[in-house]
C-alpha positions, 0 to 999 in steps of 0.5 A, spaced: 513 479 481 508 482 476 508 491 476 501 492 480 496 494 476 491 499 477 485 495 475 487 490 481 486 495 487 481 494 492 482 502 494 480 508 490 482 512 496 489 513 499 488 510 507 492 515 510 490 522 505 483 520 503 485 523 496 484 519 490 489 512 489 495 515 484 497 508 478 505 510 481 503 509 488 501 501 488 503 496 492 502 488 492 500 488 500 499 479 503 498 478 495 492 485 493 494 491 490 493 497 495 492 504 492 496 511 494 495 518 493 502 518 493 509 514 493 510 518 500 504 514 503 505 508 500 512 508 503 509 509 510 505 504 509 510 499 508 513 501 514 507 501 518 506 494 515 513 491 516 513 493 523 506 491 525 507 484 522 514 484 525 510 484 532 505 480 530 511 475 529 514 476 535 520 479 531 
């Protein structure tokens, strides 16, 4: 799987924090590259995501 890259992102702010997307703090969501202002943000959003695509699921 390739590093996410900034250039990619389709956010320049972080969803939760509202501060600008930091070029550490990027995640590959359903195949885009998702911003954060932190990595501390990126985790709970991948946490959020699993949980809530788990439900989805029906898992």
């Amino acid at each position: 799987m390739a590093t996410p890259d900034l250039a990619d992102c389709v956010n320049d702010v972080c969803p939760w924090s509202g501060k600008p997307v930091s070029p550490d703090s990027l995640t590959l969501y359903r195949g885009k590259v998702v911003g954060f202002c932190n990595t501390g943000c990126r985790d709970k959003f991948a946490k959020a995501a699993r949980d809530f695509d788990a439900a989805i699921d029906g898992n």
